[in-house]
Every structure is written in structure tokens, then in C-alpha cells.
N, C-alpha and C positions, 0 to 999 in steps of 0.2 A: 558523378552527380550532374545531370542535366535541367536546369533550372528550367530553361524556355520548353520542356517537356509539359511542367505544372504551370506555365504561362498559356501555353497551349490548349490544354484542358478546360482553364478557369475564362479564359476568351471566348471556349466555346458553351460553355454552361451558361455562361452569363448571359448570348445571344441568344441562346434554348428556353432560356428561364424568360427572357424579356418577347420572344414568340408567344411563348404559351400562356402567357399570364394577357397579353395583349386580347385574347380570346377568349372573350367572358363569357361563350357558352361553353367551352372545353375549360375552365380553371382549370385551375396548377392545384394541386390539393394542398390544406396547410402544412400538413405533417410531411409531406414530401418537400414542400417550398425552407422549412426550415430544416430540414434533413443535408437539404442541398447547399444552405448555408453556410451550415457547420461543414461541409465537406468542400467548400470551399476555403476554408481555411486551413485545410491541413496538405501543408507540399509534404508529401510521401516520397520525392526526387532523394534527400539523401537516404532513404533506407533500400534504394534500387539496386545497388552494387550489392547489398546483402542479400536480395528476394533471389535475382537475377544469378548470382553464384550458386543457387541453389539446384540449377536444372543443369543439363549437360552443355560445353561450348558450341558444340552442332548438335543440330535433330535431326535423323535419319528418318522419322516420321512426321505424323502434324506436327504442324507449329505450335507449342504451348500459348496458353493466355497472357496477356502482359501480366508479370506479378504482380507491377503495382496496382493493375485495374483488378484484379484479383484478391487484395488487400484492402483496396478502395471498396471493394462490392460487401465485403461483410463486413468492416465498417456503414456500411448503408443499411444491409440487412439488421443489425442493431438498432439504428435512428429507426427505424419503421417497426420497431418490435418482433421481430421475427425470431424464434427459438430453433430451429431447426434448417437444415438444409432443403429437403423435400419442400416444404411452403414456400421459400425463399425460392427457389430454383420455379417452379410453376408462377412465379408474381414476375418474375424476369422478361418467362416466355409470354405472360399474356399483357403486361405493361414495356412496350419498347421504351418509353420515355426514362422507366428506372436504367436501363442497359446505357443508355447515355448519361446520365448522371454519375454508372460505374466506371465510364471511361470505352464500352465495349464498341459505340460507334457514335460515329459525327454527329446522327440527327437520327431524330425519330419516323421520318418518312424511308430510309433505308429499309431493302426489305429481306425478309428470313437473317435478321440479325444475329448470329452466331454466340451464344451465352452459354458459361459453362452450364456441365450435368451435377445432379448430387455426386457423382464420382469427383469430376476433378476438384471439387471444395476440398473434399475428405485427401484427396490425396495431394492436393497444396498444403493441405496442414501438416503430415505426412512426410512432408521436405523440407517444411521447417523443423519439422523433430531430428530431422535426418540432418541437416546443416550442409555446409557445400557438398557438390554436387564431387564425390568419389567411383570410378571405376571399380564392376561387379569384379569381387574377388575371391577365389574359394576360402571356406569358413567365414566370413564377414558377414554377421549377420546386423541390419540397418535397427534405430532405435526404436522407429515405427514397425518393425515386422516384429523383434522381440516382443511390444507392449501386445501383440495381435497373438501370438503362441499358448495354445493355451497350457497352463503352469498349475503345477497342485498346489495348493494351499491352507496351512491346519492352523486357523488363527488362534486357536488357543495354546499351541506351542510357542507360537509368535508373541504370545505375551505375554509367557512365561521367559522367553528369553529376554525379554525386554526386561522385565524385574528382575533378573538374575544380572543385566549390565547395569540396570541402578545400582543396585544393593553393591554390586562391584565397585563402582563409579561413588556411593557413599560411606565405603571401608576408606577411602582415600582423603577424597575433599569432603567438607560440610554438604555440601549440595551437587546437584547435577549440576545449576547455574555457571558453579563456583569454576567445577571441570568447564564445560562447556565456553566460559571468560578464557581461561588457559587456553584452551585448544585454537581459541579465534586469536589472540596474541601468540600463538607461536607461528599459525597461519598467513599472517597478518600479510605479508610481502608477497604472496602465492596470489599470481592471478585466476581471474574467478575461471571456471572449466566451461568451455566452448560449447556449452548445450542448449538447448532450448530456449527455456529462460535469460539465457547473457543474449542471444540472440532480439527476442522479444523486449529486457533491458534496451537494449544500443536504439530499436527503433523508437521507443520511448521518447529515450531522451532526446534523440534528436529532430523527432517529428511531433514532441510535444514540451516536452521539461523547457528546453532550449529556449524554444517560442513564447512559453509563458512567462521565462524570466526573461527575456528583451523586452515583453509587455508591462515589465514590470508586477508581477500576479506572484512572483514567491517571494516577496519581501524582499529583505536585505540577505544578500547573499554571501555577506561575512557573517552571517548569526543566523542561521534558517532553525524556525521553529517548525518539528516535525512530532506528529501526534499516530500510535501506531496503534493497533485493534485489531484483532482478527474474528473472522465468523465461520460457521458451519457450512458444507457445502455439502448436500445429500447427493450420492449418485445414484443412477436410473438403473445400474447393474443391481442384480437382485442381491440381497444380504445372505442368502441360505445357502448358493454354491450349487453345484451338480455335484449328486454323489457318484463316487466310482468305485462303492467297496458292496459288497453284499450282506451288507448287516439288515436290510430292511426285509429281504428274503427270512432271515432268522426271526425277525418279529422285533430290531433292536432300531426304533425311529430318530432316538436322540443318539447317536454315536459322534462320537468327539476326532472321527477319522477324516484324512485329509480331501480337500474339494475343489473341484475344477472353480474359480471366480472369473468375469471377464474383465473386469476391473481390480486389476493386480497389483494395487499399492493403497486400495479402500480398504478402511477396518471400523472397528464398532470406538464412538468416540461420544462427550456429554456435552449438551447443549446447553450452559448455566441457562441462556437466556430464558429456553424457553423448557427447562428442567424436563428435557426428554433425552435418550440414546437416541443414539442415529446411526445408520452406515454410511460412511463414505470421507467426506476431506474436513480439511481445514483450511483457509487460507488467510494471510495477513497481510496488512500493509500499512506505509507510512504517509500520511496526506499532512498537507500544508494548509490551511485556512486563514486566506486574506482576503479583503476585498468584499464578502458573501461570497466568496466561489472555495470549494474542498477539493483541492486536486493532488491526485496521489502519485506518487514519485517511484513507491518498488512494493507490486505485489508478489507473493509469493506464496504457495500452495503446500501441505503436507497430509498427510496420512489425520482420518480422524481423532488419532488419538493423542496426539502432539498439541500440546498446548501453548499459549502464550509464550511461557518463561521459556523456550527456546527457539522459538521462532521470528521473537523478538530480536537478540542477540544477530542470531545469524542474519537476518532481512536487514539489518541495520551493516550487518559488516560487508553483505554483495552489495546495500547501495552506496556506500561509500567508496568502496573497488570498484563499481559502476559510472560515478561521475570521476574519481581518478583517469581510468582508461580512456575516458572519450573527453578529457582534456580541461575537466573541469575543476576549478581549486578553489570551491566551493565549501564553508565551512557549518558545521551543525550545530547550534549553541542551546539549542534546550531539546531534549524529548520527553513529551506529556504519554503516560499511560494511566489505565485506573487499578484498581487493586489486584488485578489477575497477573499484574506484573511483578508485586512487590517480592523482590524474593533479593537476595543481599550477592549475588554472580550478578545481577542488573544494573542495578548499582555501581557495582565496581567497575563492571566494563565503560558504561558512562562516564564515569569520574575520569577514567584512565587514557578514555581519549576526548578530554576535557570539553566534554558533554553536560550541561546538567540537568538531573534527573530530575522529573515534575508526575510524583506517581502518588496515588491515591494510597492507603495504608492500610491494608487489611488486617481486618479488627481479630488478630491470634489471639494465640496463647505469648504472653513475654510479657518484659517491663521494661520500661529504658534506662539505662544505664546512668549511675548518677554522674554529675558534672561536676568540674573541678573548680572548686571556689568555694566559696561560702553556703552557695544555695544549699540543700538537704532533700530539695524532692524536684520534682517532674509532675507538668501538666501530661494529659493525654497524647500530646502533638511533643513533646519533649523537650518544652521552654520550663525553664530553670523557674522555681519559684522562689522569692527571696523571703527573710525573716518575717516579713511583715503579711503575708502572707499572698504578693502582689506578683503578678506573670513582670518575669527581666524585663527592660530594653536589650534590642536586637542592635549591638552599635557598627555592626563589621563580618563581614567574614575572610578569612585568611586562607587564601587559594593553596600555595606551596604548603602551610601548614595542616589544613585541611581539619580547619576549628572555627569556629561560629562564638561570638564574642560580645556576652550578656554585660550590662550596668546595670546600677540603680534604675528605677522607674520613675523615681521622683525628682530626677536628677536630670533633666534634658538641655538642649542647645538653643542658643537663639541669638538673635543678631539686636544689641542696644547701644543706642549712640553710634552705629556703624564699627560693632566690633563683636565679632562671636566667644561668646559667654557661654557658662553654664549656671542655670537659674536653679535652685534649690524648693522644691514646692515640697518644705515640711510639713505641713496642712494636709497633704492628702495621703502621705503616710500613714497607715493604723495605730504604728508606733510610738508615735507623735513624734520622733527622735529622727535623726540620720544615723547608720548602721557604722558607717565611715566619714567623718565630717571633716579629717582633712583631707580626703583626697577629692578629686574633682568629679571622679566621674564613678567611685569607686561606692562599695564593691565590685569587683570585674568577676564575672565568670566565664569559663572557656570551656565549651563541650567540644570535642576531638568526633570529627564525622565516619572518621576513621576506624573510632570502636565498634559503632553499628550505622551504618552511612544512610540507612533503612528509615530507621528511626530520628534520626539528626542531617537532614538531606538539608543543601546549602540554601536552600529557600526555605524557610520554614512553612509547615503546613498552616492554614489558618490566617497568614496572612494576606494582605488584598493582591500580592504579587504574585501569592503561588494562588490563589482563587482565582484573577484574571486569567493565568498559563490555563490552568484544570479546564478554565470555560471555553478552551478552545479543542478541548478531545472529542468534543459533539462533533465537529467537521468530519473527523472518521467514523462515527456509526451512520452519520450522514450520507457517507460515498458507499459504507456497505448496506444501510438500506436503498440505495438508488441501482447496486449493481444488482442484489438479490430480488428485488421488489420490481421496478420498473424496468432492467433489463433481465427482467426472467434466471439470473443464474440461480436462486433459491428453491427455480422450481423442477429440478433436479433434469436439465435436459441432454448431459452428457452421462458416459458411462468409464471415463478415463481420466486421470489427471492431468493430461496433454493439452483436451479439449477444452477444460474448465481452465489449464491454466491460458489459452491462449486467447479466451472470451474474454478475460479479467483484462487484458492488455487492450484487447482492442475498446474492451468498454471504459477501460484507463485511458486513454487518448480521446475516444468521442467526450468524455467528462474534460478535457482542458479544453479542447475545441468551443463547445459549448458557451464557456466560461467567456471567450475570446469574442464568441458573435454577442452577449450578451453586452459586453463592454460597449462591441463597436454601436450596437441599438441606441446605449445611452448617449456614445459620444457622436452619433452621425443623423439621429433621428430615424422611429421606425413606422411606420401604420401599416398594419393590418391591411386596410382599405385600399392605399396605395401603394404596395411595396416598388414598385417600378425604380423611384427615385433613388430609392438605398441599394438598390441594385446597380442602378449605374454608378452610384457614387464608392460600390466596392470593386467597378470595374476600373475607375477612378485613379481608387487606390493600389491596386495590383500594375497599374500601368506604370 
């Protein structure tokens, strides 16, 4: 890692930026001026040993592009809204000023500035799929030529096997959840697998996670509140497949036989949102919401038809293996989902690695199980109702016991004469009576979260603790409509899970960045009119 590498950069951007703005018939455009900002803030110096590992130790031909200027440039092409390579690659060659902004040269008066083709984007990404840089060997086939092979595919076998390993998987355990908790706890010690994604992770964190918790931006780092969601991802590969059988010849248009797809791991999935099928992905993640700012910590991608309840588990067990490996002992103390999660394998993985759960309750089939004490029924949220026909007090919950610890209601605490008491408000009893009038606090009732942890989760629902938690799940539909909506991934411009997943990343990182110039605006002062000043004052600050 070369630091004076992104000193280097950011010295010359800031000279470039403070030329061109100086020349108020040539302005600096805005969306370029703060494009540049945000990309002033992100040193990409540690993730260069990873880029850099990726190409061969010598080149026997050209010289490749620098990777990190090659990371920095589609990081740009996002801040400018660009969906595609071909646009992006033609705005390069006809704006030299973006080519220095990428890193590709000193200044904009250099001339025939050398910028990659739509080839070498595709096949930087390509190498990232493919991870270091391995000597050609027979049979070795790369993970980027495999996704390119074309492969037959009969997705209605596909899911019929699928329901053949539930039904498997529900002969055994109560749920798939239930398996699916087991399999992540026998796992548990297994570092995550050297693929794409752990790759993508590592730069994360250390060209963004990292940064935002020195800034202070993820809260308290013994207790991180993390809120998770996932949305639909349509691909651009067609839904229908190439056929390769002769049944259309016979007159048979709808055959259920197998089909060439080019997007080999898309399948047909339901979009609650917006109550339509779709072809193509899923994908999830976990974001943080402090500050006004939603930034997300570990996305992760799967097949349309993968839902929540297991995508959840698993994105939560890589990002914990995630911040382990790169040396961070980092604790998680609550995860908010909404009712697409409730399922009781959730629950328990949470509880288990003393998490607690903050999840909306979908309105089943069931009933909550009665409490041990006196009470005889259950509110809807599964507080004990006592004789008189009054919701408990909530006086405790018992962590090791894993019980939640009702009293009278009429029976509270308070401090008289400088001594904590319990005051008796018979009057507001229906009763008119106390139930237990020798004891102090009593009736006690103890509901056990442990019978259905679903239903008796250690916050209870309904109150302003777990309403505050709940009102921070916004923050993630926030970051997936800002990636779907405003960086175009919603509007379906890849054909591969590779592609989608490595837009997510990088538009994961431009979303902290963002966060960090937004901060510095408030704490350094910004105008519009004159940005010159803030500009030196972040050249200031980088010195």
C-alpha cells in the first residue's frame, strides 16, 4: 500500500479542479465538480495489492492500465450516471478532463490520452471474477470463461429439484431456516471462499467501512445497528432461452425441454413489491443509518428465487467472517428486518450469536403461546394480560434465561423522600382490588422467548424501543432505491450475476463516500457560487 500514490492524485485533481473552475467561460460542470469530490475522498491505495495481484508479475505485451485508475474510472462512470460501457468509454475519449479525474493522465492539455476500450472494462471485471493472477494450465478452466460457456438449462427441473430438497430439508428440521441456522453454526470457523464477492468485501471495507467508522458514521462499534432488505434485480438476458430441440418443427411451441440462457444462475422470482414475476436476481444487504446518511456494510446477490429468509442468515454470517478477516472486532447488537424475515431459523441464529432481533411479525396462521403465571391470555404482540383485564408491565428481561418478566401494571416504581418504592395505584385497577397485595411487585409473569422467540422476541413489539429500532429499516429501502432508481441497477443493464454484483459494490462505496463530502460541506462550509475555497481547504486537509 502506497499512500503518497493517493497524495499524488488528490494534489493533482485539486490543481486541475482549481484551473478549470478559475475559467468561467470553460466551467467545471456541477455534476462533474462533485463527482470529483467524492472521488477525492476515496484512497483506493489499500485495495492495490488486491487489483494489482490480479494481472501477470511481467507483461510480455502492453502495459495494462493502472487497476486502481481502472476502479477509480467506473467508480466515476456511476457519479455521472452512466449504465453502460460503450457511453462511458465514447464521454472519456471526447472529454479529456474525465480521463484525469480517472487517474489516466496529469492534465487535460496532454494529447491523444490513452483510455481504455469497452474490452478492457469487461475484461478488468473478468479478473476480478478470476482473482489472482494463475499460470494457463490444461483443464483449468477461469471463472469468467465458465459464466461465458454456453450451458443448457430446464428451469422447470430446476425447481422441481428445489422442492424435492425442501420437502427433504422439512422431513428433518421444522423449516429450511431452522437447517439452514445449523449448517451456518457448524460452518461457523470456515473462512469465507476466495471468490469474487470476499474479494469485492475486502475492498469495502477497507476503502469505505473503515473510513466511515474513523469518521465516526457507524455509531458505536460495540453495539452496530444493522437493518437488512433485499430487492429484485431484473436481467437484460432474455427469459425464454434459445431452443435447441425440434419440437417447434412438430407444431409443439410451449415444450418444457431444456434451453441455451446467457445468464446462468437468473430464474423466474416474485416481486411482493410490486406484485409482478420477474426474471432474473436477487439481491441483499445490510446498511447502517446514522447521521441522515444509509450506508451499507455487505451486499450480496442470488438467483430470483431465493428469498429473504435465507439470504439474510447467510449475508449476515459472510459479514461477520468479513470484518473477523480484516481484523475488525466489531460487535452487532441489534438486526431490524420487516416481516419477510419473520420465520423462527432467524430468530434463533440471532439470539445465538447474541444479536437481537428487531423484526416486524407477519400476520399468520398461530397464537402465542400462553405465559407462565397467572396471566390466562395474550395481546396480539404477546404481552400477558392480567385478571383485571390490563396489558403487564415489562419489568426485565433475562438474557441467560431467555424470559421476559411481566408485573402488575398498577404496581410501578418511583423515587419518595430519596428512596425507591413501589406505589400501589388501586384506583386504576378495574378490579378495584390488588390481585397480590402482599407481595411487592407481584403478580410476576415469565414468558420463556425460547418457546417461540418469533412471537416473544426480547423487545417487545409495540413498544417505543422496538418502534424507534423498526424506524430505522427505512435507511435500507433508502440505499435500494438510490442503487435501483438513481444508479440505474433496476433498470436491468447487465446480463450476469458478476456484473450486477460488482455495480452493487462499487455503488456501495460511491454511497459512503458521498456521505463523507456531505459531512465535510457542513463542517468546512460549501457555495455553489464559490467552491474554490473548499477546495483548498480540502487540499488543506489532505496535506
Amino acid at each position: 500500500m502506497n499512500s503518497n500514490l493517493h497524495e499524488q492524485y488528490t494534489d493533482n485533481i485539486i490543481d486541475s479542479l482549481t484551473r478549470w473552475l478559475r475559467r468561467r467561460s470553460r466551467a467545471l460542470k456541477e455534476q462533474w465538480l462533485d463527482a470529483t469530490l467524492t472521488l477525492l475522498n476515496i484512497d483506493l491505495e489499500p485495495a492495490r495489492e488486491t487489483l494489482e495481484a490480479l494481472y501477470a508479475p511481467s507483461h510480455r505485451g502492453r502495459p495494462p492500465y493502472d487497476p486502481v485508475c481502472m476502479f477509480r474510472s467506473l467508480l466515476l462512470m456511476f457519479l455521472l450516471g452512466f449504465d453502460n460501457f460503450t457511453s462511458w468509454v465514447a464521454e472519456l475519449k471526447t472529454h479529456p478532463r474525465l480521463a484525469v479525474i480517472s487517474g489516466f493522465a496529469n492534465n487535460s492539455y496532454q494529447k491523444n490520452i490513452d483510455t481504455p476500450s469497452v474490452g478492457a472494462y469487461y475484461l478488468f471485471i473478468d479478473r476480478l471474477e478470476d482473482g489472482p493472477y494463475q499460470k494457463p494450465k490444461e483443464g483449468y478452466i477461469k471463472p469468467s470463461q465458465l459464466r461465458k460457456i454456453k450451458q443448457l438449462r430446464n428451469l422447470a427441473s430446476e425447481k422441481d429439484q428445489k422442492q424435492k430438497d425442501k420437502q427433504a430439508a422439512l422431513e428433518v428440521y421444522d423449516s429450511v431456516t431452522k437447517k439452514l441456522k445449523d449448517d451456518l453454526q457448524a460452518n461457523e470457523d470456515q473462512p469465507r471462499a476466495n471468490d469474487l464477492q470476499k474479494r469485492l468485501e475486502d475492498i469495502l471495507i477497507q476503502c469505505a467501512i473503515i473510513p466511515s467508522a474513523n469518521r465516526g458514521l457507524l455509531g458505536d462499534l460495540s453495539g452496530i445497528t444493522l437493518a437488512g432488505d433485499g430487492a429484485s434485480l431484473t436481467t437484460y438476458a432474455s427469459p425464454y432461452g434459445k431452443p435447441v430441440c425440434n419440437c417447434r418443427e412438430k407444431g409443439i411451441y410451449n415444450c418444457h425441454c431444456a434451453r441455451y440462457y446467457s445468464d446462468l444462475t437468473a430464474n423466474w422470482g416474485y416481486d411482493s413489491y410490486r406484485e409482478i414475476y420477474y426474471f432474473g436476481h436477487t439481491y441483499y444487504q445490510f446498511v447502517v443509518s446514522t447521521q441522515g446518511h444509509d450506508l451499507p456494510l455487505s451486499p450480496t446477490i442470488g438467483p430470483a428465487s431465493e428469498t429473504d429468509f435465507t439470504l439474510s442468515p447467510k449475508n449476515l454470517d459472510r459479514l461477520k467472517k468479513a470484518l473477523k478477516e480484516n481484523g475488525l472486532e466489531w460487535k452487532i447488537k441489534y438486526a431490524i428486518h420487516d416481516a419477510g424475515h419473520d420465520a423462527t431459523g432467524i430468530y434463533e441464529y440471532l439470539l445465538d450469536n447474541d444479536i437481537t432481533p428487531i423484526i416486524a411479525l407477519n400476520n399468520r396462521s398461530g397464537t402465542h403461546p400462553l405465559p407462565t403465571g397467572s396471566a390466562k391470555m395474550v395481546n396480539e404482540n404477546g404481552i400477558p394480560i392480567c385478571p383485571g383485564g390490563m396489558l403487564m408491565r415489562r419489568l426485565s428481561f433475562n438474557k441467560e434465561k431467555h424470559r421476559i418478566i411481566y408485573t402488575c401494571p398498577v404496581k410501578r416504581p418511583t423515587h419518595r423522600d430519596g428512596k425507591f418504592v413501589y406505589v400501589n395505584h388501586v384506583d386504576e385497577c378495574p378490579l378495584g382490588t390488588l390481585c397480590s397485595p402482599d407481595t411487592t411487585m407481584g403478580p410476576v409473569v415469565y414468558v420463556k422467548t425460547t418457546d417461540d422467540p418469533r412471537l416473544y422476541p426480547p423487545i417487545p413489539r409495540g413498544t417505543e424501543a422496538f418502534d424507534k429500532l423498526m424506524n430505522l429499516r427505512s435507511g435500507c429501502e433508502r440505499s435500494n432505491s438510490i442503487k435501483k432508481e438513481f444508479y440505474k441497477l433496476g433498470h436491468r443493464p447487465c446480463r450476469s450475476a458478476t456484473h450486477f454484483l460488482v455495480r452493487l459494490y462499487l455503488v456501495s462505496i460511491i454511497e459512503h463516500a458521498r456521505a463523507w463530502v456531505a459531512e465535510d460541506k457542513k463542517r468546512m462550509g460549501y457555495s455553489k457560487e464559490d467552491p474554490i475555497p473548499f477546495i483548498q481547504a480540502y487540499q488543506a486537509k489532505a496535506a
